[in-house]
C-alpha positions as CSV (number, residue, x, y, z in Angstrom):
1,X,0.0,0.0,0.0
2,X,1.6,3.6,-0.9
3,X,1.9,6.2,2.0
4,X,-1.0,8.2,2.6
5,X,-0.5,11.8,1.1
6,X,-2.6,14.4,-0.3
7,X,-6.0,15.6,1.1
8,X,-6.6,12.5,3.2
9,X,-3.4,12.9,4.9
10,X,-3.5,16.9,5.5
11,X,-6.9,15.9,6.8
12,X,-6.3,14.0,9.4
13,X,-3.2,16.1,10.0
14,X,-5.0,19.2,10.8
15,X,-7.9,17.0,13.0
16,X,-5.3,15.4,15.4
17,X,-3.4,18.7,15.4
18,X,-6.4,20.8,16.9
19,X,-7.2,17.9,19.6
20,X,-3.7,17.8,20.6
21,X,-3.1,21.3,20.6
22,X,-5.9,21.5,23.2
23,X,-4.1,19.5,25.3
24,X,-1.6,22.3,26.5
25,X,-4.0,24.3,27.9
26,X,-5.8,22.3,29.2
27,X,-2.6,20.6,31.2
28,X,-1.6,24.0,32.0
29,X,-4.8,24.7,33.6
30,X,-5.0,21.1,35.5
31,X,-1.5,21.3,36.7
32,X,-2.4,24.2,38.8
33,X,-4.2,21.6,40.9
34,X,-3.1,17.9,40.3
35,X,0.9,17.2,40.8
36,X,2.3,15.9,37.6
37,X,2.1,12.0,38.4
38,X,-1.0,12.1,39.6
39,X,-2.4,14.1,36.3
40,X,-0.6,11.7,34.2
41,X,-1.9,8.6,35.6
42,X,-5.6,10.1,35.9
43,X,-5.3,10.7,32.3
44,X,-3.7,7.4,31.4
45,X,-6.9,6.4,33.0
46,X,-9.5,8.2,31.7
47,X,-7.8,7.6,28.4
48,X,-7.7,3.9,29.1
49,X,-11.5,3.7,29.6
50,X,-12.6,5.8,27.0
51,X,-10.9,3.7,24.1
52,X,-11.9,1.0,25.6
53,X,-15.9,1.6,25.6
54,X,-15.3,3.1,22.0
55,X,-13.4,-0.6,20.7
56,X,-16.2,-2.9,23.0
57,X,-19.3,-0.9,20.8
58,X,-17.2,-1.6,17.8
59,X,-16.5,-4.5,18.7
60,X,-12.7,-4.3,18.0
61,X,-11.3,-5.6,21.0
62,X,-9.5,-8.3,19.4
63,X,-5.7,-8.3,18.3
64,X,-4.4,-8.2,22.0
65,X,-1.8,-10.3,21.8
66,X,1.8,-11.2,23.3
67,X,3.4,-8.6,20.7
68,X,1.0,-6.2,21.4
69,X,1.6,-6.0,25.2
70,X,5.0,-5.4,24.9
71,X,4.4,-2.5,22.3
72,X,1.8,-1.7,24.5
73,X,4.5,-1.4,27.6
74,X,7.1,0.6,25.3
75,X,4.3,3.3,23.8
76,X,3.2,3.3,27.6
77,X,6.2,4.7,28.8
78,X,8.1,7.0,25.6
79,X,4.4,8.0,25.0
80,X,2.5,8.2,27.7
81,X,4.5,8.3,31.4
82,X,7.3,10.2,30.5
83,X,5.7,13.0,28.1
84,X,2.3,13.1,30.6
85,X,4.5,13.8,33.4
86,X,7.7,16.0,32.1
87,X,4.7,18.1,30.4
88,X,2.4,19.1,33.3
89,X,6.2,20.5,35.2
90,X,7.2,22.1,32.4
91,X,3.6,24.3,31.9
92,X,3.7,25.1,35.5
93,X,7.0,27.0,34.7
94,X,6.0,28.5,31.5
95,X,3.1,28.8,29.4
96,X,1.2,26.9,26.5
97,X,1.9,28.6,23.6
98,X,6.1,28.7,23.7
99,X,5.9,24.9,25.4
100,X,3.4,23.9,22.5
101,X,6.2,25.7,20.0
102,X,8.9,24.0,21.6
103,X,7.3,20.6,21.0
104,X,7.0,21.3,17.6
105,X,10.6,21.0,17.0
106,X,9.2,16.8,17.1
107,X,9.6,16.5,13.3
108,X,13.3,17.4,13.5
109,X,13.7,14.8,16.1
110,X,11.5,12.6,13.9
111,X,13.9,13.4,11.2
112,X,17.7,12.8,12.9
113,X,16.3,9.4,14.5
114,X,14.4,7.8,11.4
115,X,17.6,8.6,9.5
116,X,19.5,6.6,11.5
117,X,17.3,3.4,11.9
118,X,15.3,3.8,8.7
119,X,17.1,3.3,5.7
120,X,14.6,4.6,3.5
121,X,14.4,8.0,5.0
122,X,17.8,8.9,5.0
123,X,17.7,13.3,6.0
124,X,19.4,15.1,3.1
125,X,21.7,18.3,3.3
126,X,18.0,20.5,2.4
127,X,16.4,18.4,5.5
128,X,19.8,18.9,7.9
129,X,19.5,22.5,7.2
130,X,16.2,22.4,8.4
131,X,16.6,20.7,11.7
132,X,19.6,23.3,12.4
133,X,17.0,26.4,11.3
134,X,14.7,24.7,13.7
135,X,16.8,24.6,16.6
136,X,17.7,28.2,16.1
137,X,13.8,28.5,16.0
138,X,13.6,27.4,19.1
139,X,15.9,29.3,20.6
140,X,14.1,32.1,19.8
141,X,11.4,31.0,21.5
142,X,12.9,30.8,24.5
143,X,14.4,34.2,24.6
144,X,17.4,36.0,25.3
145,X,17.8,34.3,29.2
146,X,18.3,30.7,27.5
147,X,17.9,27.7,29.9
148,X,18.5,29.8,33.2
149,X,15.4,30.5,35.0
150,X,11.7,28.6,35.4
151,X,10.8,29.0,31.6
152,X,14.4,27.5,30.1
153,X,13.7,24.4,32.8
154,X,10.2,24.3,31.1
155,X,11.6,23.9,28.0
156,X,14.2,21.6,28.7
157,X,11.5,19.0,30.3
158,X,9.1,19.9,26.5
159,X,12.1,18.9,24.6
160,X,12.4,15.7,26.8
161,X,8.8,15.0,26.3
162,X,9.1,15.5,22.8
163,X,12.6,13.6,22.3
164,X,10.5,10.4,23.6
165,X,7.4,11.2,21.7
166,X,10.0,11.2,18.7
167,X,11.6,7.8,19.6
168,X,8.1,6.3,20.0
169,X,7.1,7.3,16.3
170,X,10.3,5.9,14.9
171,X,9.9,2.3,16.7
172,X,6.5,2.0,15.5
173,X,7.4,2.8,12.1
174,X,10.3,0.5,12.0
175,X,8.2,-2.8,12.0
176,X,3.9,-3.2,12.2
177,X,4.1,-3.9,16.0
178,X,0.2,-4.8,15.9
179,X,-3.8,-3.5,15.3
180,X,-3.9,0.4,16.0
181,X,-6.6,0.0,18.4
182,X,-5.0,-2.5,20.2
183,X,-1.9,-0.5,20.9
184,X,-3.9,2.6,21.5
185,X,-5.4,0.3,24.4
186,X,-2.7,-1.0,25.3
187,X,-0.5,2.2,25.3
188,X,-3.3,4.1,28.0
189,X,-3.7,1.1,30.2
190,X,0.7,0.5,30.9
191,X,0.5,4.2,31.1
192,X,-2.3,4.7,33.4
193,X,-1.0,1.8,35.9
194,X,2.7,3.0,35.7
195,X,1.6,6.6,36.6
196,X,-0.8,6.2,38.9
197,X,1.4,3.7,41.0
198,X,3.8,6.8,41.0
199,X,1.1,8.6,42.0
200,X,0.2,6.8,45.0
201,X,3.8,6.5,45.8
202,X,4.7,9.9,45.9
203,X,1.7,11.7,46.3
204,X,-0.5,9.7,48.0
205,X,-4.5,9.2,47.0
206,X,-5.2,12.5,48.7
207,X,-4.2,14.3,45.3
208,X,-6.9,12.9,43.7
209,X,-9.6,14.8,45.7
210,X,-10.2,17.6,43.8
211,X,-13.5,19.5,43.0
212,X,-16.1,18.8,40.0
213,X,-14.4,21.1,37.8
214,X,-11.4,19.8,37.9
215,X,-12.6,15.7,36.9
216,X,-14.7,18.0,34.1
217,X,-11.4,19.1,32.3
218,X,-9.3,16.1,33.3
219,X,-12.3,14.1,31.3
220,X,-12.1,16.6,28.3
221,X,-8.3,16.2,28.0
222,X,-8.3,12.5,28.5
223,X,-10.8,11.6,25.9
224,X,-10.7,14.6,23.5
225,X,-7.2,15.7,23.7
226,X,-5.8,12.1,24.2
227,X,-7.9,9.2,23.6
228,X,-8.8,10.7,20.3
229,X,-6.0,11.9,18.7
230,X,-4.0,9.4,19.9
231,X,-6.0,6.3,17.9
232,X,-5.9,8.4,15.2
233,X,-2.0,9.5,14.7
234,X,-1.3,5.5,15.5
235,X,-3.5,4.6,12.3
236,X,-1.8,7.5,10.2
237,X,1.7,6.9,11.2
238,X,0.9,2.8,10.1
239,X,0.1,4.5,6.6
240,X,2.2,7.6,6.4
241,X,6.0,8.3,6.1
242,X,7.2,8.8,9.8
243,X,8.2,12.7,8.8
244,X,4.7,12.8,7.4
245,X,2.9,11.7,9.9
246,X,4.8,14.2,12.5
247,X,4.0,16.5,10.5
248,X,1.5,17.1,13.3
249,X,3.9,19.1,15.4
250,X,3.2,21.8,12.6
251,X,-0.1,22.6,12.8
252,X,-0.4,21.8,16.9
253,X,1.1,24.9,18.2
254,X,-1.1,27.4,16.1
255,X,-4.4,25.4,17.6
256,X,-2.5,25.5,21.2
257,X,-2.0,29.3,20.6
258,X,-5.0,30.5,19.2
259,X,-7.0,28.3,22.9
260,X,-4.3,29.3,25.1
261,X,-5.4,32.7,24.0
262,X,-9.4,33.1,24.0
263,X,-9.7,30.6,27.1
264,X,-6.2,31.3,29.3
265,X,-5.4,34.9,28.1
266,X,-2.0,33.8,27.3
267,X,-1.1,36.1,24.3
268,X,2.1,35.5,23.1
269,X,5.2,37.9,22.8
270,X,5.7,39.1,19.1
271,X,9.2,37.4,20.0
272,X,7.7,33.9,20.8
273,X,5.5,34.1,17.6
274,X,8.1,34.8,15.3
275,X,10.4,32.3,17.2
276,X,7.5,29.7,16.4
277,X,7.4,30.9,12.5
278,X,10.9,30.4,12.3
279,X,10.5,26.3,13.9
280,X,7.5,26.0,11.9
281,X,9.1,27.0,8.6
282,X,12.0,24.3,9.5
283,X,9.3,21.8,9.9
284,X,8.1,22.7,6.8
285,X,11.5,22.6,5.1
286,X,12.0,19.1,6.4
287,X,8.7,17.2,5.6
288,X,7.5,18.6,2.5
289,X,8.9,17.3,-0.9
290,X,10.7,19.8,-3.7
């Protein structure tokens, strides 16, 4: 089967982008009241139980095999514990549209790793360019103080988040490592019971008493800004070139943005925007074809 390209992939780019581009808000606003493993593990959860009520009406429970639980234990933790924890610290030090920005530098990441385990995405001199104007992007971002101070912390823990969201993408695109829903499951559930035994362990179960409002937008960003997006990137990036399919990072930053600023009133400084052109550009220098 050829890659997915075209229309059908720019659509379901620009779907998963705006769900998880919600999701930095929304963790920025939670982590103001749940400590970081206990937000990761309650969304593991939440996450966990959402695709599984979706798969049981579809009937698409199936597929769970041997395989499968071990991807399911390796997605677990480079997608779901580490980036579900390192996020929530970094957004209490700085906020949702530069950490969103940050993370967008994932394609580059994408890039340098697939070309060293993929052999048919080898990065070129036009694509190494890129990643190096992407870097400089983000930079930018992060202004003129660099990595001293709470917002250069934040953004060392996004670019940790994002460096395993990268390695992630690349082992499931080295080999079919089993049915999408399966390791969508599979993926929630190791990362719901890894977290929330962290949770318990260093926070204790009084973290989790919280009022309604705060279960209200944990369930919107575990099944709208998780759940969701993430059964959809692990059919696209089954179909698409793994560049391609992170091609995501692009457009979730400019969703992130535009709800950080109508629902947080986090506007951005003209010097984080045009930081964010500049990694954006790079990500668009690396992924698209002459």
């Amino acid at each position: 089967m050829p890659p997915l390209s075209g229309a059908a992939l720019w659509l379901r780019l620009a779907t998963i982008g705006a769900l998880w581009g919600a999701a930095f808000p929304l963790i920025r606003w939670l982590a103001a009241h749940l400590p970081p493993f206990a937000l990761a593990g309650v969304r593991g959860a939440l996450a966990a139980v959402a695709v599984f009520a979706f798969l049981w009406f579809r009937r698409e429970l199936g597929g769970i095999g041997r395989g499968v639980l071990l991807a399911a234990l390796v997605l677990g933790t480079l997608s779901g514990v580490v980036p579900n924890t390192l996020i929530p610290m970094a957004l209490t030090r700085m906020e949702a549209a530069p950490a969103s920005l940050v993370q967008a530098a994932g394609p580059l990441m994408v890039t340098l790793l697939a070309g060293l385990v993929l052999p048919a995405e080898k990065p070129t001199l036009r694509m190494l360019g890129g990643v190096a104007l992407g870097f400089a992007g983000i930079a930018l971002v992060i202004g003129p103080g660099g990595f001293e101070g709470g917002s250069g912390t934040g953004a060392l823990l996004v670019l940790g988040a994002t460096f395993s969201y990268a390695l992630s993408t690349v082992w499931v695109r080295m080999k079919p490592r089993g049915p999408a829903a399966a390791l969508a499951l599979g993926q929630q559930a190791a990362s719901a019971v890894i977290s929330g035994s962290l949770a318990f362990a260093v926070d204790g179960p009084g973290a989790l008493v919280q009022p309604p409002e705060v279960w209200l937008v944990a369930v919107v960003l575990a099944i709208f800004a998780t759940a969701v997006p993430l059964t959809m990137f692990l059919h696209l990036v089954s179909r698409a070139r793994a560049a391609d399919a992170a091609m995501v990072g692009y457009l979730q930053p400019v969703f992130a943005t535009i709800i950080a600023a109508a629902w947080l009133g986090e506007v951005p400084e003209p010097r984080v925007l045009l930081g964010g052109l500049v990694v954006l550009s790079a990500v668009a220098l690396v992924t698209t074809r002459r």
